[in-house]
Structures are given as C-alpha cells and as structure tokens.
N, C-alpha and C positions, 0 to 999 in steps of 0.2 A: 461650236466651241469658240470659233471666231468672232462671232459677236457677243459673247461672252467679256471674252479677253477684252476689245477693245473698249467697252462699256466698264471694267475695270479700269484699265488705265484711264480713259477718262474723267472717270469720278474720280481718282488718286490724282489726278494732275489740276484736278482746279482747286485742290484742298489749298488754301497757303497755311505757311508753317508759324504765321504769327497770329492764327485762329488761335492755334492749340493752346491756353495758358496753363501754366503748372500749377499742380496742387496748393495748394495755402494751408501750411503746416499751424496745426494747432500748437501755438502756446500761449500760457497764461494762467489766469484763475475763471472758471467757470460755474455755474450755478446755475439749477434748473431740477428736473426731474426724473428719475431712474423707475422704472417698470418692471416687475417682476409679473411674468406671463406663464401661466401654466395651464394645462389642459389634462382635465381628468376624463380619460380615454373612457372607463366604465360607465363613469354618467354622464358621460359630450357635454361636460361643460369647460369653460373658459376661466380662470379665474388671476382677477389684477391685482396687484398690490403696488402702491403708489408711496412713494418717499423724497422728500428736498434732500438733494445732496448738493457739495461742493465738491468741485476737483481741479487741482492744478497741476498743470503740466510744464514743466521748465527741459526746455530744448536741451539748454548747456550740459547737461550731465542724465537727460534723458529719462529723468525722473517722474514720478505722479505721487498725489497725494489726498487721499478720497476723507474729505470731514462732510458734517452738518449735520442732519439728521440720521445717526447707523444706527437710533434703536429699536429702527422697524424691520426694515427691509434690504439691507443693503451693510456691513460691516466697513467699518475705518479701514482704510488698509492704507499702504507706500508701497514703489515698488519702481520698477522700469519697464519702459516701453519703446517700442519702434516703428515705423512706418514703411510702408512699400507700398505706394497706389495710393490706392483708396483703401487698404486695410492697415490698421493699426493692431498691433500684441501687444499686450500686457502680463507680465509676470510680478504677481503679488506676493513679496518678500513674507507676509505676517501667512504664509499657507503654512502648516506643516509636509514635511516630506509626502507622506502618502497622500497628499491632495495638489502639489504643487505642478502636477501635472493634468491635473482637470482641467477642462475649458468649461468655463460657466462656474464653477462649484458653487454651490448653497450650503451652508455646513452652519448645522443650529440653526436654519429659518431666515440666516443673512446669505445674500449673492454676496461672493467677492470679484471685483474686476482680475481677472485672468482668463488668457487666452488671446484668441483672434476674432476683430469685431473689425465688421464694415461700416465704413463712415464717412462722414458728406461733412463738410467744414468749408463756409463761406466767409469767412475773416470774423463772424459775429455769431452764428448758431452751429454747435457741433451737435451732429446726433450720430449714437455710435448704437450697433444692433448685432446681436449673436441670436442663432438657436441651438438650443443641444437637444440632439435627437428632435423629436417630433412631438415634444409634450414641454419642452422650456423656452425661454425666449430674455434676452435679458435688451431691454430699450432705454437711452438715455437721450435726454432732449435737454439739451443746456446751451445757454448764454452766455456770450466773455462778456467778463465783468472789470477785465483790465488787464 
C-alpha cells in the first residue's frame, strides 16, 4: 500500500497547475451539422438522418438560438443553456409542458435541443453528443462562424 501511496503523490507533485487550461466556453454563431442516430433493435439496423443547422449561443443572458435547415430533422427552437465541465443543458422554451422535461425529445420527426449533451469546444469546432436510451443518439458537429 506504500508504494502505492507514494507513486500517487508522485505523479500529483510533478503535475504543474499552469498545464491545466480552462474550458473555452462556446459563444457565438455556429454552423455545421446535426445527426439524428437511431437504431431499430428488431432489425439491428442503424439508421442517420443528416440536416445543416445554425445555432447561436450568446453568453450574456445565456440564450441559444437553433435556425437553418428545421424542415428535415431537427426543429427551430430558442431557449437557455448552461455549462459545467464538459456538459452543456439546454432547455428549449418552444417544448410544450409534457415534453419539456425530455432529454433528446423527437416530437413529429424533429430533435429538439433539450437536455444534457457532452461537448468538446476548441475556440473553432463545437461538437455536442447525447444518447437516450440505447436506440437514440442526437450528434452535432459545428463551426464558429463568428
């Protein structure tokens, strides 16, 4: 257990603490591509649905704003959002009550962004990813555009 211990502190003492850099909060206007991932369990198939969207995210009042193409795969929606880590929430105002607590919902054949989605933002490409259950998956791969 002793060499254990000291093989931790080790590794913890040579970390320095101007390694670690902070996350890089997404704001702005983005554009790119949203994935609608589903899997039909009865006949193990896979199946994608592919849509250009825009979305903007403005820090100051923590708002989002989903345009471009919503009339495939994906609905307009506004709404607010928050950060902690690497997960970002999203609550989409345009839900009605009984769905505003869904994460992922599809309602009529469009995803709406709501819920909690893991995401990777490197000052230039944000990609933000959910699954619901073990047959959805909602993927967005987007570019700041400014």
């Amino acid at each position: 257990m002793i060499p254990v211990l000291l093989c931790s502190a080790l590794v913890v003492g040579c970390l320095k603490s101007e390694d670690v850099r902070p996350a890089v909060v997404p704001v702005g206007n983005f554009s790119g591509q949203f994935r609608l991932i589903s899997g039909n369990t009865i006949k193990k198939t896979i199946d994608t649905i592919k849509t250009n969207i825009k979305i903007s995210l403005s820090q100051e009042d923590e708002s989002f704003t989903i345009t471009g193409d919503t009339s495939i795969a994906h609905a307009g929606s506004k709404g607010h959002y928050g950060i902690n880590g690497n997960i970002i929430g999203f609550i989409d105002n345009t839900l009605s009550v009984s769905n505003a607590g869904k994460s992922a919902p599809v309602i009529n054949g469009k995803a709406h962004l709501n819920g909690i989605y893991l995401y990777f933002y490197n000052g230039n490409v944000l990609q933000m990813r959910t699954v619901v259950g073990d047959t959805i998956a909602f993927e967005y791969e987007l570019k700041r555009v400014n």
